[in-house]
Structures are given as structure tokens and as C-alpha cells.
Backbone as CSV, one residue per row, in Angstrom:
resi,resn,N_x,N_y,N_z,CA_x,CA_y,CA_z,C_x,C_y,C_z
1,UNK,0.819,-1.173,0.000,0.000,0.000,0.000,0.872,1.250,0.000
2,UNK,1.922,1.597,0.733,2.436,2.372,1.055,3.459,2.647,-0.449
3,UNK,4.115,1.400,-0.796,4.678,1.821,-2.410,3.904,2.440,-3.273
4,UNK,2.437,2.446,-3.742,1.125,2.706,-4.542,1.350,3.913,-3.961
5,UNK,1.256,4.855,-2.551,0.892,6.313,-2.518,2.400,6.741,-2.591
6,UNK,3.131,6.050,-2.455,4.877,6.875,-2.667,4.712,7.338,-4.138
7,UNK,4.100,6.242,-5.251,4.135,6.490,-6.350,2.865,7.427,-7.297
8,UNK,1.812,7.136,-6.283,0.966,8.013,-6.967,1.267,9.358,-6.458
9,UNK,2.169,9.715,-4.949,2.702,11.074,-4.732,3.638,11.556,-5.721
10,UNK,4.425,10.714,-6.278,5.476,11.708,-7.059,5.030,11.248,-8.783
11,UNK,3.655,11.388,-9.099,3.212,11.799,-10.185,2.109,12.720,-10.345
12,UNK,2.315,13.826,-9.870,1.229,15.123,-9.970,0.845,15.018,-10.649
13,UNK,0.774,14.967,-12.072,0.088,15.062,-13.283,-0.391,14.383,-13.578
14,UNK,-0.176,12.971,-13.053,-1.385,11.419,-13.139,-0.096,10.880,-13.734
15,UNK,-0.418,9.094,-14.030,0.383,8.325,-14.741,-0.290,6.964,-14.653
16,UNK,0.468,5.989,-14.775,0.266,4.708,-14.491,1.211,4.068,-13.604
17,UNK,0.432,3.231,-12.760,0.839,2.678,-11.566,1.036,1.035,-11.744
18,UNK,2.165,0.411,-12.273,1.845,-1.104,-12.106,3.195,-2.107,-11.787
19,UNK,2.263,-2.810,-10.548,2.948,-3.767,-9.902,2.556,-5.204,-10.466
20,UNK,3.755,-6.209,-10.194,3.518,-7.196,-10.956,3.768,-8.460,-9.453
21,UNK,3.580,-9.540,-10.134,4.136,-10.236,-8.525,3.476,-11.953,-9.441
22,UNK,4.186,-12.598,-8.962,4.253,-14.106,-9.123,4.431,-15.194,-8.284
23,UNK,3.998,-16.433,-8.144,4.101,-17.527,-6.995,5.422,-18.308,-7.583
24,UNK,6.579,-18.308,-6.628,7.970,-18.484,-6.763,7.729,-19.790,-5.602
25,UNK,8.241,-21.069,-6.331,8.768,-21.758,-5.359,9.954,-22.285,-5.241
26,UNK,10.147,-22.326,-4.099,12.141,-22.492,-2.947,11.978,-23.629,-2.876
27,UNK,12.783,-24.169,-3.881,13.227,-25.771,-3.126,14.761,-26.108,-2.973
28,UNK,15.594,-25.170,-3.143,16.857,-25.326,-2.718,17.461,-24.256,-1.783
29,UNK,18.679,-23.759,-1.099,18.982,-22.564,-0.452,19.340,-21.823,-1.716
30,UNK,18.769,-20.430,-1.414,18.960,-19.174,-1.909,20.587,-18.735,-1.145
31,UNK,21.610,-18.694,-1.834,22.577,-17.844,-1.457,22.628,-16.336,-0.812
32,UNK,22.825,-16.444,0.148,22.815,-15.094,1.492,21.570,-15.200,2.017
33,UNK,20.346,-16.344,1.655,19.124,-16.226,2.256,19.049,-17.662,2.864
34,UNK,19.468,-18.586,3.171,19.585,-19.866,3.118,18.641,-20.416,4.570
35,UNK,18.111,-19.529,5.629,17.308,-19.022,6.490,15.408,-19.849,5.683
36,UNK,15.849,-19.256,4.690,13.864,-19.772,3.791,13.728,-20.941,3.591
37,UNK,12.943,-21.303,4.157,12.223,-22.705,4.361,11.536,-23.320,2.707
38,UNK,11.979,-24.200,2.596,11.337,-25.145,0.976,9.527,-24.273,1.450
39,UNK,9.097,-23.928,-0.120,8.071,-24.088,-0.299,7.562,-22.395,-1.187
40,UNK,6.146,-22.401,-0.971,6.115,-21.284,-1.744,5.937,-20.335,-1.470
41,UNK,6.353,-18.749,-2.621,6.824,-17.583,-2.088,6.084,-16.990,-2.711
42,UNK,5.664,-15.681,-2.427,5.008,-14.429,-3.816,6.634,-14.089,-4.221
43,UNK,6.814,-13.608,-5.434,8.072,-13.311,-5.848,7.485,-11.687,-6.328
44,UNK,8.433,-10.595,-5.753,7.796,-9.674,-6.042,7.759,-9.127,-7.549
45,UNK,8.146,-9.515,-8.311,8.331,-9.179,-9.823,8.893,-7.947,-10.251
46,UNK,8.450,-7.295,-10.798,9.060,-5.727,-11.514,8.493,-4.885,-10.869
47,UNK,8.430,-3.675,-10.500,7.678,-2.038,-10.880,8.055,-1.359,-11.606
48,UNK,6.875,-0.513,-12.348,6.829,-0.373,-13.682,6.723,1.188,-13.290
């Protein structure tokens, strides 16, 4: 929520707002994250 008004604040003039997001699943360790448990994740995708 708070990314959506950061971004609709710094477009005065209007624009487009789009977030993307996908179901990521961990079944091995992530390097520097190795802490995350097997299974599934939202993966946050791009902002546009």
C-alpha cells in the first residue's frame, strides 16, 4: 500500500501505476538467504 501512494505522490500530473508479482517456489537454499524454508513464495516481480 504504502509503495502505490509513494508512487501516486510523485506523479502530480497522473500516470500509471503497475505492480507485478508471481508464486515463486524455494526448493533449494537461496545464497545469502539460506534461512527460507522449501516451499512457496510471492516473488515480487518488476515495478513499472
Amino acid at each position: 500500500m504504502n509503495l502505490v501512494s509513494n508512487a501516486a505522490e510523485a506523479q502530480p500530473s497522473g500516470g500509471k501505476i503497475i505492480i507485478s508479482t508471481r508464486n515463486q517456489y524455494v526448493d533449494m537454499p537461496i545464497k545469502d538467504y539460506e534461512e527460507i524454508e522449501k516451499g512457496e513464495f510471492i516473488d515480487p516481480g518488476r515495478f513499472f
